[in-house]
N, C-alpha and C positions, 0 to 999 in steps of 0.2 A: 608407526606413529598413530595413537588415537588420534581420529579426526576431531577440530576442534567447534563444540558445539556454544552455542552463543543464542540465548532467550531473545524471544521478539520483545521485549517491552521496551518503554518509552526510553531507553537510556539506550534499546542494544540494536543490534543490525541484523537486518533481515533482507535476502532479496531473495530471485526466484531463480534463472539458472539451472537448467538442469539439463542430465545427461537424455541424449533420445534412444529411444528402443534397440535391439543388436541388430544387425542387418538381416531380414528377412523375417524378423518379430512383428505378429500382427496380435495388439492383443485383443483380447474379447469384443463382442461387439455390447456390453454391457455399458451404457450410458454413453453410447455413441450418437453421436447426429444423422442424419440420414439426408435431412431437407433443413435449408436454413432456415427457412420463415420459423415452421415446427418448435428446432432449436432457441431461436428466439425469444417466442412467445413463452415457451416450458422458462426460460430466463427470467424474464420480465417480472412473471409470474409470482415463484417462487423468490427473486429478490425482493419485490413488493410485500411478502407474506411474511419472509424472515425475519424482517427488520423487526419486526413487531414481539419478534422473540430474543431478540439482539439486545443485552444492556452495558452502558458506560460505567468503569468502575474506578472510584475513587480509592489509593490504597494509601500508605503512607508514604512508600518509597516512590509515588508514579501515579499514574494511568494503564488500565487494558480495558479487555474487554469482557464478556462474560455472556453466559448461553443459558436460557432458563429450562426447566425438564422438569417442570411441575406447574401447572395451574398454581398452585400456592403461593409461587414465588421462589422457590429454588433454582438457585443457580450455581452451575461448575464454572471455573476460572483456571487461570495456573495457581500455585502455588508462589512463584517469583512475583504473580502480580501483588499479592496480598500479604506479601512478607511481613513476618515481623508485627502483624497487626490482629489483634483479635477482634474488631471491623472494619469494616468497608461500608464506606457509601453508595449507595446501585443508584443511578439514575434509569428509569425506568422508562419502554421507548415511550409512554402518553406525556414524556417530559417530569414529570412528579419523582420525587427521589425520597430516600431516608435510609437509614442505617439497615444494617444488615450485619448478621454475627458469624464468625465461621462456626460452622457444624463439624468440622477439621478439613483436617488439612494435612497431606505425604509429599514431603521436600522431597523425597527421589524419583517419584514419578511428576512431581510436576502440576499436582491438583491440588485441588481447594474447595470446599463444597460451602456458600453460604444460604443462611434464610435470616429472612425479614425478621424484624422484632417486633415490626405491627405488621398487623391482619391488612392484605391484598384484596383487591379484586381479583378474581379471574384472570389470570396470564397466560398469553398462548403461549405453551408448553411445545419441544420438541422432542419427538420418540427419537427413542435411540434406534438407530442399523442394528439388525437382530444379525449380521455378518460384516465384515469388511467388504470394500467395492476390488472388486477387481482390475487389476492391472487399465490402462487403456479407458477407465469411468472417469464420466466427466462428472468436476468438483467443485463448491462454488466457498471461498472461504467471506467473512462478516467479520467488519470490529472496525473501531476506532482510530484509528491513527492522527498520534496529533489530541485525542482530544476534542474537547467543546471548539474547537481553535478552526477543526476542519471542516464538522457538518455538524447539522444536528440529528441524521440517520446515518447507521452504521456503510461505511464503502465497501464493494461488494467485485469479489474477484475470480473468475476462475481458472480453470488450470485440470490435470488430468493425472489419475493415480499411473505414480511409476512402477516397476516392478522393483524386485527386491525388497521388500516391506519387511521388516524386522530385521537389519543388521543396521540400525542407526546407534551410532555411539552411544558409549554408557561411558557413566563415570562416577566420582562417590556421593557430587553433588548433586545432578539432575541425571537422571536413567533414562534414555531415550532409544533402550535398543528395541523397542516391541512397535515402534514409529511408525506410524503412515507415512510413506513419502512419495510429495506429490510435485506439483510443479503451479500453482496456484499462489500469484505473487502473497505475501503476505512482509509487514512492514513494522516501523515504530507505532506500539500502542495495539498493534492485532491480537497480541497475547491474549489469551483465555477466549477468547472467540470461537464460533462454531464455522465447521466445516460441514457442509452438507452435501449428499448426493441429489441428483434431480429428481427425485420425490420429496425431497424436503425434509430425510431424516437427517438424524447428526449421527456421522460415521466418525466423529472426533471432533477435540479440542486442539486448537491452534498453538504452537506454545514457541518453535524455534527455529532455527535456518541453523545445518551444517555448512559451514562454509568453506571447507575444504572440498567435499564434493559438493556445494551450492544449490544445496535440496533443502524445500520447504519440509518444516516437520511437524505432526500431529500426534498426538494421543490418542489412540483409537479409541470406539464406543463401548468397548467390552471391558476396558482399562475402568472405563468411565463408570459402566455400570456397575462392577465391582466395588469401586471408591463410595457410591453411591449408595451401596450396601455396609459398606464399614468405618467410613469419616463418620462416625457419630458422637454426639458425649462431649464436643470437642477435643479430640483426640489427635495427638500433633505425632504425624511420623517423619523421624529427623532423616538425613542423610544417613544412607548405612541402614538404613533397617531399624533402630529402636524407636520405641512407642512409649508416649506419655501418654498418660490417660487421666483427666483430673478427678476421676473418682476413685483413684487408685493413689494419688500424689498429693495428700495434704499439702503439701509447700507451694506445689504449682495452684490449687486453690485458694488459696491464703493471697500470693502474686497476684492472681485475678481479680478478688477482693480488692486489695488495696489500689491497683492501676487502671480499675475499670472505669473511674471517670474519665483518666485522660486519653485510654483507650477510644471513647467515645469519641472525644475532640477531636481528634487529630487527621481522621479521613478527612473531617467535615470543613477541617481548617486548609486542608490539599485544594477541597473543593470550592472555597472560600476565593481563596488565590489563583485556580484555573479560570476561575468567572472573571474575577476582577480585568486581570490580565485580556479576557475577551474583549470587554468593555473599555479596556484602556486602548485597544486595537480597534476601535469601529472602523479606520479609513488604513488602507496597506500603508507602508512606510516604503515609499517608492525611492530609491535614488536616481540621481541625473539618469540623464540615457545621454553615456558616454560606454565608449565601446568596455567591455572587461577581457577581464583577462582569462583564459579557459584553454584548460588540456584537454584537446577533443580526445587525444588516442586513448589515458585515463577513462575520461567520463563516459565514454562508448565501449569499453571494453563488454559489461557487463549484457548491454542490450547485444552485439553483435552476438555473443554466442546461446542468449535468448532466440534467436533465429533456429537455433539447433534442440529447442526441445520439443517433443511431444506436442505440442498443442498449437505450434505454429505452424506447418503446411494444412494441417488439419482448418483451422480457422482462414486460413488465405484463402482455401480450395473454397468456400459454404461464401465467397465475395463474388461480386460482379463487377464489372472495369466502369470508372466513369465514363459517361457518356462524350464526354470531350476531356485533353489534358487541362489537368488544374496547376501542376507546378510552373512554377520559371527558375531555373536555376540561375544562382549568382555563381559570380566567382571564388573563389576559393574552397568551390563544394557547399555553399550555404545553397536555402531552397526559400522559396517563397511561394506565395499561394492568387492563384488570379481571381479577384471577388468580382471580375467585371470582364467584359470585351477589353479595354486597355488599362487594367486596375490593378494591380496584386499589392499584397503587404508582405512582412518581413520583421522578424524580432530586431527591433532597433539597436539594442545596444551590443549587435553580432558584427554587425555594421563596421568599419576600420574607420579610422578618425579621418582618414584623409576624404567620408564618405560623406560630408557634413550637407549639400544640397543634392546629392544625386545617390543610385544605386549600380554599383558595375554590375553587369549580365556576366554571365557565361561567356558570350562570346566576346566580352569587352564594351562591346555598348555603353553607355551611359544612360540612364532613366531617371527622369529628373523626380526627386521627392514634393511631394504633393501635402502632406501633412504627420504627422508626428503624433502619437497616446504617450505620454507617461505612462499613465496609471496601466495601462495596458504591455509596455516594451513594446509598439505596433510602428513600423514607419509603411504609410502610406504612399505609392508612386506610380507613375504611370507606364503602365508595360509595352510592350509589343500587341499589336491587334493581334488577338485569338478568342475562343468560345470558351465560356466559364460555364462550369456545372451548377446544376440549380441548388436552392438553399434547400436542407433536408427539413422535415417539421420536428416537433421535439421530439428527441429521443429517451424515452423514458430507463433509467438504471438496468440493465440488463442488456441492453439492443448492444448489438453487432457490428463493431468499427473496422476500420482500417485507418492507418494514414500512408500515404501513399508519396513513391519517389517520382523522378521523372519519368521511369519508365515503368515502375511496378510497385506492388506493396512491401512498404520495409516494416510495416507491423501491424498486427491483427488481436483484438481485444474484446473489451466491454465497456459500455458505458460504468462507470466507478460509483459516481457521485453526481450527483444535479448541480448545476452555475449556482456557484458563490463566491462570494469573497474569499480570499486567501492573505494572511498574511507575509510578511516578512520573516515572524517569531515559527510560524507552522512550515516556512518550507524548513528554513533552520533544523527546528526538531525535528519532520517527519523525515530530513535528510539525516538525520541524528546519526550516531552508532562511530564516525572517527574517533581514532585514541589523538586526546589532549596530548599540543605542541608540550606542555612538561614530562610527561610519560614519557613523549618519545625518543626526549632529550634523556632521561633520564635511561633510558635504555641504551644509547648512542652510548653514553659514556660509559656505563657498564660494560657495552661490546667491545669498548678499546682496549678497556682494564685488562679484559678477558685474553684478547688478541694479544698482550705484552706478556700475560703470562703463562699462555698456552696449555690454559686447562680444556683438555678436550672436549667432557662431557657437557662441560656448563657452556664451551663453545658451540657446540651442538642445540643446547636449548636457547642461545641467545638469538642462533639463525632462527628457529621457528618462532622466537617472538616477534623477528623482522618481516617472516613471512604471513605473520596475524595481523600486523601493523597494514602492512600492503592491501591482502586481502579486504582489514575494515575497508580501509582508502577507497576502495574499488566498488565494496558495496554501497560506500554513501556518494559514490560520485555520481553528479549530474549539472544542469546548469547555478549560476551562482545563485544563494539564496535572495530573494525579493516579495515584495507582494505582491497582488494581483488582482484589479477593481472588481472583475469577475469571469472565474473559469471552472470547467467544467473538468472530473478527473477522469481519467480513462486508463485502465492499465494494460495496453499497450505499450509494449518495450519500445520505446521509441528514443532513437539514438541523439543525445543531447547536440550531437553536432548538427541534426536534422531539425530544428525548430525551425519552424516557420513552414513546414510540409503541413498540406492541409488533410484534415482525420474524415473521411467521410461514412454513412450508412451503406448500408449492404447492398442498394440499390445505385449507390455512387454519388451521391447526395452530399452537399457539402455540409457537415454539420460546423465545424470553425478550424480554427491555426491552434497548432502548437506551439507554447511557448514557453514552456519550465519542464525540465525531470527534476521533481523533488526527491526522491528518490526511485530506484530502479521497480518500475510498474508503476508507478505516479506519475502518468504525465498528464502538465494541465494543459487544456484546450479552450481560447477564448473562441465563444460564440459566436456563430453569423451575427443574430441578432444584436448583442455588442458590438461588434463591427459595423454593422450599419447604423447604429445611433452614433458613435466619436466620430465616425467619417461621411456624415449623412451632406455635411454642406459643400465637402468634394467629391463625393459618387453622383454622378449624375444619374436623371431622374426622379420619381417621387422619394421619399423615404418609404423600404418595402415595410408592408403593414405586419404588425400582432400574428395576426392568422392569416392562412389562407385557405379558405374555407372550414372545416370543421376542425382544421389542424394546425396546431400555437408552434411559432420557431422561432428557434433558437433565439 
């Protein structure tokens, strides 16, 4: 059975998941870490630089993202992002946007090459990988998720190329078999985005997640560079191999003619609507903090076996232990985090009803609650005396996380995206990609039909639709969607049952709590620095300052 493949954009499912090397495989030491500071800074770096080359793209069907490789103004995308559209809208990273036309576009590989209509400034441009990275390279992929909704610079993920690169599914619509496949979360809205190696070329375009074997997938930079040489003319290659070419196709010229007004409209009216919608969200849409309801075994499935790919012992080993324990563990396997000598918090509304002035321990205990965030999910409460780890300073997009259990680290990552707001609409989406309660009804009933009349073959495909069903299920599961007055994203697998596990620096620093997987490599983490302003009038002590010393926290 073809494995079944499935575009990142804003409508599909993406997660990360992947198989880890055969036993005894050590691959290259080609983009490997050596020292973690090094690691770090080479992060930091290069996340800082790329953005710069990283643009938002309005299409008619959606949102992705897109990679520039020209000073001019050229940019490659997917093809799914731009469907159907003879423009798109680029928002540009200096924030400035305008139309942009495809130069063409190949529906079976998956590309899309556009340029400006008006004349650019100077755009950092990315050179393409003059080879693919070798097995065991570390990858860092860029793009949008979500949208104007999430940030206003692209979030930034890595991950490590897997072996086996070129047997990714093909099929008549999108050809994914010449794929990079890596392990580099990537989500709703990544699409057409760059993947980079740590020099900062682009060794591909972001496009899909197989979700039968749950590998990210790429387009590599020789796919790219080819396209780059013969999308021109605007020239559309369909599914299957045929090519229009409009100077070859009166009729398809004449079509352009007559639709190129509304062709114009129509990103710009996508783009119209994404803003609006921002502006009508200025504050999250927060509900009660009353307990919910949540299938841990579901929503964890996906991070649990995130522990098994490539670039997890790898990033646990380049950690240092905090200085003192920071969890407290609750009962029924909840964690909390201690911001004090006798102080921890805990995502509120994980909380059981019967929890309403106090928090059970682990060992039964009782701790009585001290204060309550909304706009956060935070209950504040008084713990057991022990020693809490110091606040880290900011950690800028690329640095080096963990979040940490009682006894050890349950996930290991990168800083994502800088504190901001989050809405209710954005966990929604970026958790996006489940099949609608009608679909799946309508499938149910279909499989009875089927069942009563014992047609084998279409009984056969009705099972693999149940198992697509599932699959989505699992890739969009995480905590319930909310919003969130301000957190920071980090794409550490962190298992939705584990919120309230605090995420610290490499040095074991506390940077904040976990409190949302919007989806699987999304998880958000509300800051010390937040924490210590909602809780400032029951932490006792000063309020801690801005800075300290030449370095601003969290």
């Amino acid at each position: 059975m073809r494995a079944a493949l499935v575009a990142a954009s804003t409508v599909a499912i993406v997660a990360l998941l992947l198989p880890a090397p055969a036993p005894g495989q050590d691959p290259p030491r080609a983009g490997r870490p050596t020292d973690a500071r090094e690691l770090e800074a080479t992060l930091v770096d290069l996340a800082a630089r790329a953005r710069a080359s990283t643009v938002l793209i309005y299409g008619v069907i959606g949102l992705g993202s897109g990679a520039i490789v020209d000073p001019s103004g050229l940019v490659v995308t997917n093809a799914h992002v731009v469907a159907g559209a003879r423009y798109a809208l680029v928002q540009w990273p200096d924030g400035t946007s305008g139309l942009a036309r495809q130069r063409g576009i190949d529906y079976t590989r998956d590309l899309a090459v556009l340029e400006p209509l008006d004349a650019q400034p100077r755009r950092a441009a990315l050179s393409l990988a003059p080879r693919r990275p070798a097995a065991g390279s570390w990858v860092v992929a860029l793009g949008f998720p979500g949208g104007l909704q999430t940030t206003d610079s692209p979030t930034v993920s890595l991950g490590r190329v897997l072996e086996g690169a070129g047997d990714g599914p093909a099929g008549p619509a999108l050809d994914y078999s010449q794929a990079l496949r890596h392990d580099a979360p990537i989500f709703s809205g990544n699409s057409g985005g760059p993947l980079l190696d740590l020099e900062g070329r682009l060794v591909g375009i972001n496009g899909a997640v197989d979700l039968e074997r749950a590998v990210s997938l790429t387009i590599p930079a020789d796919v790219v560079a080819d396209r780059l040489e013969t999308l021109r003319g605007g020239v559309i290659v369909l599914p299957g191999g045929r090519r229009l070419d409009p100077e070859e196709t009166p009729l398809l010229r004449a079509l352009h003619r007559l639709l190129d007004p509304l062709a114009r409209r129509l990103p710009e009216q996508v783009a119209e609507a994404s803003r609006n919608l921002v502006q009508e969200e200025r504050l999250p849409r927060v509900p009660a903090l009353g307990p919910v309801e949540f299938d841990a075994e579901t929503a964890d499935r996906l991070a649990v076996q995130a522990r098994t790919s490539p670039r997890a012992a790898v990033l646990d080993a380049l950690h240092r232990a905090p200085p003192a324990p920071v969890v407290v563990a609750l009962s029924g396997g909840g964690l909390a985090t201690r911001v004090g000598p006798e102080h921890a918090v805990c995502k509120a509304s994980f909380l059981p009803a019967t929890d309403r002035d106090h928090v059970t321990l682990a060992d039964g205990a009782r701790a009585p609650i001290l204060a309550r965030s909304a706009p956060d999910d935070l209950v504040l409460f008084r713990a057991p005396p022990g020693e809490a780890a110091p606040d880290a300073p900011l950690r800028p997009v690329g640095s080096l996380v963990q979040a940490r259990g009682a006894r050890a680290i349950v996930a290991s990552g990168i800083v994502s995206a800088a504190p901001r707001r989050a809405s209710a609409t954005l966990a929604a989406q970026v958790r996006g990609g489940g099949v609608p309660e009608p679909v799946e009804r309508a499938i149910e009933g279909f499989a009875r039909l089927v069942e009563r009349t014992g047609a084998g073959p279409i009984k056969e495909l009705v099972e693999k639709l149940r198992q697509a069903i599932e699959q989505r299920k699992a890739f969009a599961a995480g905590t319930p969607p909310r919003g969130y007055a301000r957190v920071l994203s980090v794409d550490a697998p962190v298992r939705p049952s584990h919120m309230g596990a605090p995420v610290c620096d490499r040095d074991g620093r506390l940077i904040g709590v976990t409190i949302g997987v919007q989806h699987h490599g999304t998880t958000f983490v509300v800051p010390m620095m937040r924490i210590r302003e909602v809780f400032a009038a029951e932490l006792p002590g000063e309020r801690w300052p801005e800075r300290v010393g030449p370095a601003r926290l969290y």
